[in-house]
C-alpha positions in Angstrom: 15.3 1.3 -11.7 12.4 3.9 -11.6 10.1 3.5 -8.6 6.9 2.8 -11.4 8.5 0.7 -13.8 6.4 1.0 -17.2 7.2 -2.1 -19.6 8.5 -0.8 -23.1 6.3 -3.9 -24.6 3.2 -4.0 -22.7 2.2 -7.7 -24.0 6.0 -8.5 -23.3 5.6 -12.0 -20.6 1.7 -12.3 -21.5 1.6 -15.5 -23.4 -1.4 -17.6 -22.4 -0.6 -20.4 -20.4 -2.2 -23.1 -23.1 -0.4 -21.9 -26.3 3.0 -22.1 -24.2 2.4 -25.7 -23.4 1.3 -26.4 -27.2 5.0 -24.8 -28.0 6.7 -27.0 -25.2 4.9 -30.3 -26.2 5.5 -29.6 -30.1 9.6 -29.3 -29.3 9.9 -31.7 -26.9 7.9 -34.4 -28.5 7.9 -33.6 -31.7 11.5 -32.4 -31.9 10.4 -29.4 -33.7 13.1 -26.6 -33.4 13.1 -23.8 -30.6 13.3 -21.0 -33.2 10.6 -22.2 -35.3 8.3 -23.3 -32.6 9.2 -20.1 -31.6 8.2 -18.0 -34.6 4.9 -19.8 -34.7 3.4 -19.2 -31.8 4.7 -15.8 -31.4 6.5 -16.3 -28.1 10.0 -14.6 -27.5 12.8 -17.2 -27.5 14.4 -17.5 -24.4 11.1 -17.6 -22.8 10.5 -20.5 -24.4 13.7 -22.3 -24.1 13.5 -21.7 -20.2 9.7 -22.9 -20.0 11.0 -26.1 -21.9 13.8 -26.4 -19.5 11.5 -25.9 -16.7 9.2 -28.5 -18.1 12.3 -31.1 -17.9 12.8 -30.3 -14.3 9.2 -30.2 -13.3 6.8 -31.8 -15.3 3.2 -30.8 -13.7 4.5 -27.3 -13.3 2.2 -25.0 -14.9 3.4 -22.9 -18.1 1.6 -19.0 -16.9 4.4 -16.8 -15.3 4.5 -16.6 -11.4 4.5 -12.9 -10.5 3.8 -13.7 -6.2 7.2 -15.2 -5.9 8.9 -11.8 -4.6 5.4 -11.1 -2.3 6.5 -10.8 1.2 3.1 -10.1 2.9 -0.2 -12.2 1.5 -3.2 -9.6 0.5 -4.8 -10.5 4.3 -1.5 -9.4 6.2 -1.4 -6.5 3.9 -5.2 -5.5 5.0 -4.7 -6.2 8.1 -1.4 -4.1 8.3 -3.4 -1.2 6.5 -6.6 -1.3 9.1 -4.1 -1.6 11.7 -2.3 2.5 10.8 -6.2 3.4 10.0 -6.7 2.6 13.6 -3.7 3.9 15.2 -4.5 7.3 13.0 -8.1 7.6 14.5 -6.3 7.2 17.9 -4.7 10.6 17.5 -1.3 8.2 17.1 -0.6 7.8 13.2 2.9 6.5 12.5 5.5 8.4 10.9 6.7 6.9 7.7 10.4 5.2 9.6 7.9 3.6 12.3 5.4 2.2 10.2 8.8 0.5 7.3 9.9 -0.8 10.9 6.7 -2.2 11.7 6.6 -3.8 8.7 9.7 -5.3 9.5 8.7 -7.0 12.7 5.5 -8.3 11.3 7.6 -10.2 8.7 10.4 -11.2 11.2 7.6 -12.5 13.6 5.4 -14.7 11.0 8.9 -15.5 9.5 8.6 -14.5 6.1 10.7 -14.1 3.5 11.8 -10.7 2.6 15.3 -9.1 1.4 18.6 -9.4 3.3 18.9 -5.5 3.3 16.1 -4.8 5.5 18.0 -7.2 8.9 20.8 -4.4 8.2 18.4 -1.6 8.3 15.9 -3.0 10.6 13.2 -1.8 8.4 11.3 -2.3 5.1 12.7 -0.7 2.2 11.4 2.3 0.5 10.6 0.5 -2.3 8.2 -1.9 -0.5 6.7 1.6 1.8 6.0 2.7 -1.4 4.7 0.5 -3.5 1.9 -0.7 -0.1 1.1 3.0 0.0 0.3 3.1 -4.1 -2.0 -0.2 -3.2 -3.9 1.3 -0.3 -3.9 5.2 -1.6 -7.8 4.9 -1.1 -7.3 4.3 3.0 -4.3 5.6 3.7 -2.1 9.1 2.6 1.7 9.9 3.8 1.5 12.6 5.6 3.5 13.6 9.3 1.4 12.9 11.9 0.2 15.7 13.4 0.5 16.2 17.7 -2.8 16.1 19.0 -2.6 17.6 23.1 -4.7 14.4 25.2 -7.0 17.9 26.4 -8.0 17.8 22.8 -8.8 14.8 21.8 -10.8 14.0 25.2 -12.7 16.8 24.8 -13.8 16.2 21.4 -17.3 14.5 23.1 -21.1 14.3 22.2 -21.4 16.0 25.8 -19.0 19.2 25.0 -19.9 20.1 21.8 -24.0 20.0 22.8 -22.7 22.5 25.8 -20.6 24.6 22.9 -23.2 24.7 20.8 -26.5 25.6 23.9 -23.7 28.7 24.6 -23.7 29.6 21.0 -27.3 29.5 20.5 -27.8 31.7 23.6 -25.7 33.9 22.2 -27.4 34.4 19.0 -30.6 34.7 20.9 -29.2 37.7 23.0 -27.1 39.5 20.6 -30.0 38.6 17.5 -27.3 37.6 15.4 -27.9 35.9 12.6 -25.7 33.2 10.3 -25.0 36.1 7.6 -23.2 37.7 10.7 -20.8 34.8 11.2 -17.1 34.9 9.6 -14.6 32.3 9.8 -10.9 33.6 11.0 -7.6 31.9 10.4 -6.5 30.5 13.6 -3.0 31.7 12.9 -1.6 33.8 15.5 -4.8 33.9 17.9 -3.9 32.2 21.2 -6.5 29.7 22.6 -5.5 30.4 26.2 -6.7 33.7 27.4 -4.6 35.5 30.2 -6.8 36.1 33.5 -7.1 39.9 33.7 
């Protein structure tokens, strides 16, 4: 099966909940037949025959379709998941696509949920589930391989260092009486940032 399944029939499994119990009520208490019950409310055949069966087995049950049965994680532990790589990412520590399906994994083994048998054999969440939580939080989050940032770095990324880079670089304007116009940006490619003591 694709990874985006598009339905062939868009309105395919979209039949409002009242008109299926009108359906259910006219066959099973009127004795009116499947296939024309059927026919006149417009509702595929076998979807009614197994919402009448369902009825028998569970009277109070209601007739609209149940798409959160095959859910794992509820929208909070979802969110919560999702702010949690956020976090890790502005900590110069984003997870790599295997670490993050594994911590998925152990969130779901911990609050015991249920989720498929192949991911105790892996020890992971499928690719399926990586993929479809990524399309559902694309606005926070992007895959990408997280990039090493050296603990020199990301320390000295302060309110206190950049106001010292930025005093030496207005000296320098004012000495040299350079201007903006005068400034180019080079690609960093091939231009060591550690200059050998002559």
């Amino acid at each position: 099966m694709p990874q985006v399944y598009k339905r062939k029939n868009p309105d395919y499994g979209k039949v409002p909940a009242e008109i299926m119990q009108k359906a259910v009520n006219d066959v099973q208490q009127n004795g009116k037949p499947v296939r024309q019950a059927a026919k006149e409310y417009g509702i595929p055949r076998g979807t009614l025959r197994n919402n009448i069966m369902k009825a028998a087995r569970m009277p109070n049950q209601p007739m609209s379709p149940n798409y959160q049965h095959a859910r794992i994680f509820s929208d909070e532990q979802e969110t919560m998941l999702a702010d949690y790589l956020l976090k890790f990412s502005q900590m110069f520590h984003g997870l790599s696509v295997k670490s993050m399906k594994k911590l998925a994994y152990e969130l779901a083994t911990a609050n015991g949920l249920k989720y498929p048998a192949r991911w105790d054999t892996e020890k992971a969440a499928s690719k399926d589930w990586y993929l479809g939580f990524m399309r559902r939080y694309k606005e926070i989050l992007s895959i990408r391989q997280p990039e090493a940032t050296s603990l020199a770095r990301a320390t000295a990324f302060n309110r206190h260092t950049v106001g010292n880079y930025f005093d030496l670089l207005h000296s320098v304007y004012e000495e040299k009486g350079v201007s903006g116009a005068q400034i180019f940006n080079l690609d960093e490619t091939g231009i060591t940032m550690v200059h050998k003591v002559q």
